[in-house]
C-alpha positions in Angstrom: 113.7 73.6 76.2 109.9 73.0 77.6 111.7 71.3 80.7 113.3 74.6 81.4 110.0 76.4 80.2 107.9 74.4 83.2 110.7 74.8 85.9 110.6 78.5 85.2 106.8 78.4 85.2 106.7 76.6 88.7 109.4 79.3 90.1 107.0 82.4 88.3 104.2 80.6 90.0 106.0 80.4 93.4 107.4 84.1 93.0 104.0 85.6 92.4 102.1 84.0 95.2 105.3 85.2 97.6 105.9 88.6 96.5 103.8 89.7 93.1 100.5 90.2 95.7 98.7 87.1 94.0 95.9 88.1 96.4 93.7 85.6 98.4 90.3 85.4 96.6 87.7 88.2 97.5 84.8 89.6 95.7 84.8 92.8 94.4 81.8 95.2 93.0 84.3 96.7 90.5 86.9 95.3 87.9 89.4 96.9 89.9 92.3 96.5 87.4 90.1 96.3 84.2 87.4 98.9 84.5 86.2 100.4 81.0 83.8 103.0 83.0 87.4 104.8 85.1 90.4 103.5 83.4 92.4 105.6 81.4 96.1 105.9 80.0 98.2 108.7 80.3 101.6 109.5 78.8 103.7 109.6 80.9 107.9 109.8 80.5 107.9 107.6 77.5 105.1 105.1 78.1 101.6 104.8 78.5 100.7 104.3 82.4 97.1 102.6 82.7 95.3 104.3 85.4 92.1 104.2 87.6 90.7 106.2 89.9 87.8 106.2 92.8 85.5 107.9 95.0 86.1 112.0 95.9 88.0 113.8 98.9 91.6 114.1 99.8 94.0 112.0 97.0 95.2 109.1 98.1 97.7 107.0 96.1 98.2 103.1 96.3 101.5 101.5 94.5 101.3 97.8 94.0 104.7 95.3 94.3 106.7 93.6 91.8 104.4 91.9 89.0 101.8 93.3 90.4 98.5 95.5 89.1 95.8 97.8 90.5 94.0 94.3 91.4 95.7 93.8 93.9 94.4 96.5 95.8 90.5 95.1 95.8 90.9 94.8 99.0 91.9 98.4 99.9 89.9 100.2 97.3 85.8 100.2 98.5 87.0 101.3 101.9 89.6 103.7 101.2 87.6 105.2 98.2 84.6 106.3 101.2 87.0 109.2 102.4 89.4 109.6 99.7 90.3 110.1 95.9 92.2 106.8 95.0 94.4 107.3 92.7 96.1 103.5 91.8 98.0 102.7 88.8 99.8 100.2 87.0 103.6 100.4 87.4 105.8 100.6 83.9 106.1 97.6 82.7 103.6 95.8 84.5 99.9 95.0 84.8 98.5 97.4 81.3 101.7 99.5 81.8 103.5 97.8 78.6 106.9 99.2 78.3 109.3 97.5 75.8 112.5 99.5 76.9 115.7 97.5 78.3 115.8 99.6 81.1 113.3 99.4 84.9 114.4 101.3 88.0 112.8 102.3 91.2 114.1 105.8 90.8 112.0 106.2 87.5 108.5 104.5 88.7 109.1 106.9 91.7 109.2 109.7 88.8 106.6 108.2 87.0 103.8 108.9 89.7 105.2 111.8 90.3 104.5 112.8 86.8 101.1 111.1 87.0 100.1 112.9 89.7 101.3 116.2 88.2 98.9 115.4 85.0 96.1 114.5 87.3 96.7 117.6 89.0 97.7 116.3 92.8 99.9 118.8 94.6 100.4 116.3 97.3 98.5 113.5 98.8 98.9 110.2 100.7 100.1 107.2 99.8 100.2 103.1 100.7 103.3 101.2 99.0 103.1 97.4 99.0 106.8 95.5 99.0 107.8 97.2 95.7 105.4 99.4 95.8 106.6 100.2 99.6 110.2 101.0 98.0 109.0 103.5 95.2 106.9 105.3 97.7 110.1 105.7 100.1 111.5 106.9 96.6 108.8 109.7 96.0 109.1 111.2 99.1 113.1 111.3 99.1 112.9 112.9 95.5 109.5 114.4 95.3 109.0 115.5 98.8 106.3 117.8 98.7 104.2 115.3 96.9 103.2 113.0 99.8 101.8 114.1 102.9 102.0 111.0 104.7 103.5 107.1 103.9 102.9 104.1 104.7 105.3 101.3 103.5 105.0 97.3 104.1 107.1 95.0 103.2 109.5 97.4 101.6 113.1 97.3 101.5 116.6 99.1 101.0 119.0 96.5 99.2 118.7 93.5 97.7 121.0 91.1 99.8 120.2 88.1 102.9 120.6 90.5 105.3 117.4 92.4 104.3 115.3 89.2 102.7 114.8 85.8 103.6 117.9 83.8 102.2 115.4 80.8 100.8 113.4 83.7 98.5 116.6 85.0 97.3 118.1 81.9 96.0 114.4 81.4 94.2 114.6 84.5 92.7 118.0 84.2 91.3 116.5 80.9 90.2 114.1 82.1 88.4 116.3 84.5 86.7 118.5 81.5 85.8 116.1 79.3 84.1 114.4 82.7 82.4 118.2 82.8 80.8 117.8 79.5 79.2 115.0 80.1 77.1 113.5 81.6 74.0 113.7 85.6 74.5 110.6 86.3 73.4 108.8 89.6 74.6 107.1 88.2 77.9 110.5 86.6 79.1 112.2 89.7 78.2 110.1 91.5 80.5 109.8 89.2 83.3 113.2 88.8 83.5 113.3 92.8 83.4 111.5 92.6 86.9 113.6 90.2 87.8 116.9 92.0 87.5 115.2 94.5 89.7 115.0 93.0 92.6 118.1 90.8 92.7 120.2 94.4 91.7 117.8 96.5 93.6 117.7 98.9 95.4 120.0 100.3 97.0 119.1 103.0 99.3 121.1 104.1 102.3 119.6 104.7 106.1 121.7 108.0 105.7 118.8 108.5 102.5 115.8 107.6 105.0 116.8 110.7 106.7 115.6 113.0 103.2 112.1 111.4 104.1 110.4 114.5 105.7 106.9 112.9 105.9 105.1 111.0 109.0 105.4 107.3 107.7 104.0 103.7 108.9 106.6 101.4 108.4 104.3 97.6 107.8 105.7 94.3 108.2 105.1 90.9 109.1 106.8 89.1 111.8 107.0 86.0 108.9 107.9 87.9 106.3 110.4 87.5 103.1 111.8 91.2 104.1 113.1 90.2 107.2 111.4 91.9 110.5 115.4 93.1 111.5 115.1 95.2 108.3 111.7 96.6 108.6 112.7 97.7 112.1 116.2 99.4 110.2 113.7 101.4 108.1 111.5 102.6 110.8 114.4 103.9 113.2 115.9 106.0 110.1 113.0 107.6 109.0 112.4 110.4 111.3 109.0 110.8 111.8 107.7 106.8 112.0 105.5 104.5 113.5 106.4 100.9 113.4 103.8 97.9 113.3 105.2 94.3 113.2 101.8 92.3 112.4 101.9 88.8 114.5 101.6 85.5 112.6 102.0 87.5 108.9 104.0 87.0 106.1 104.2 89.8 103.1 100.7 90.0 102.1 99.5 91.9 105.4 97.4 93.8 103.5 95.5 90.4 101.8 95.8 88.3 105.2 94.8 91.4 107.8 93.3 93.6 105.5 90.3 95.0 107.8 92.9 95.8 110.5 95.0 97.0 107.7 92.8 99.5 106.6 91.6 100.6 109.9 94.5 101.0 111.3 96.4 102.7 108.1 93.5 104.6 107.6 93.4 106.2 111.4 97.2 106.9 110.4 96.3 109.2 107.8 93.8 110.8 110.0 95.8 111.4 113.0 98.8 114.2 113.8 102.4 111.8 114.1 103.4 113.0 117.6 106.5 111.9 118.9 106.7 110.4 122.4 108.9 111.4 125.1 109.6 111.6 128.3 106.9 110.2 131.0 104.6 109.8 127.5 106.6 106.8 126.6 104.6 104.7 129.9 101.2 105.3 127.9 
């Protein structure tokens, strides 16, 4: 039993330094993540949803990845938080979001910021997705359109198979869920495996669905990524209003690795009308 244990530890460990945003160490003024002076919990569809927000202006709304946490934003936080209201949350069932039920979709974390930002009183408002993150803002603007004014996504993706990710992270994955299977079920495997099942069964959004998101979006990728660049480029052409930016020499954290160019050039998205190029404009 503790041999499976450790080889399920070593795949967690793997898995979060991959996808779960285990960011590169930076300093940061604030406790992003574990602030007593902003942090707060609201109910929210069932569960409490741990929640902090920063600085004043426009609302803009960040949505961490799979395992992830508001943490993971440290990086995005002091600059974006100059110009706008950051809203940034933890996802159900992860980070201080505890949520003991079987059940973890896409669809309902899209609906849970939706409901958050309804209690927080946000008619509409911006919003950066990282790799799960990416997924449940595509999500909020397909069911919640009039909630965000503009999106950018990286490292997002629509279904779960090798033709979207790298075949190598999908087999470690499933790996993980494997050895997870083989041990104790106490609470924490329980929910680990939760997030698990997600992405191996999830999601599973159509190109024909990009088509219900209304909003200018950035769609972000690496050219090294897990979510292969083929697939980032599948989102960008569906979407009707997009930009898409392929970083050189990245993998999935572009936003960890890049993150000054990341913020500049994210944040001169959000400041900037989308305008769609045509004719002799497409020679600029």
């Amino acid at each position: 039993m503790m041999k499976k244990l450790l080889v399920y530890l070593v795949l967690m460990l793997c898995f979060q330094n991959v996808f779960a945003q285990s960011a590169s160490p930076v300093a940061s003024k604030a406790l992003f993540g574990n602030n007593s002076k902003t942090g707060k919990y609201a109910d929210i569809r069932g569960f409490k949803m741990y929640y902090e927000v920063y600085g004043t202006g426009k609302p803009l709304l960040l949505i961490h990845g799979n395992g992830g946490s508001i943490e993971n934003f440290k990086n995005q936080i002091p600059y974006f938080a100059k110009n706008y209201k950051v809203i940034v949350a933890d996802s159900r069932a992860q980070g201080k979001s505890a949520d003991p039920a079987d059940s973890l979709s896409y669809e309902m974390m899209a609906d849970d910021l939706n409901e958050l930002l309804n209690k927080l009183n946000v008619d509409s408002c911006n919003v950066v997705g990282w790799s799960d993150g990416g997924i449940d803002g595509i999500l909020l603007a397909i069911r919640h359109p009039e909630k965000v004014r503009k999106l950018a996504i990286t490292g997002a993706n629509l279904w779960p198979d090798t033709t979207a990710i790298e075949p190598g992270f999908v087999k470690m994955i499933v790996a993980a869920k494997d050895s997870l299977s083989k041990v104790q079920q106490i609470s924490e495997v329980k929910a680990q495996e939760k997030l698990l099942n997600l992405m191996i069964f999830n999601p599973n959004i159509t190109t024909a669905d990009l088509k219900n998101v209304k909003c200018p979006t950035l769609v972000i990728g690496g050219d090294h990524d897990v979510i292969l660049p083929k697939h980032t480029m599948v989102i960008a052409e569906a979407i009707p209003k997009s930009y898409l930016w392929i970083l050189p020499n990245s993998g999935h954290s572009t936003l960890v690795v890049y993150k000054d160019m990341f913020n500049q050039v994210v944040g001169d998205f959000f400041k900037t009308p989308y305008r769609k190029q045509k004719g002799t404009a497409q020679l600029e």
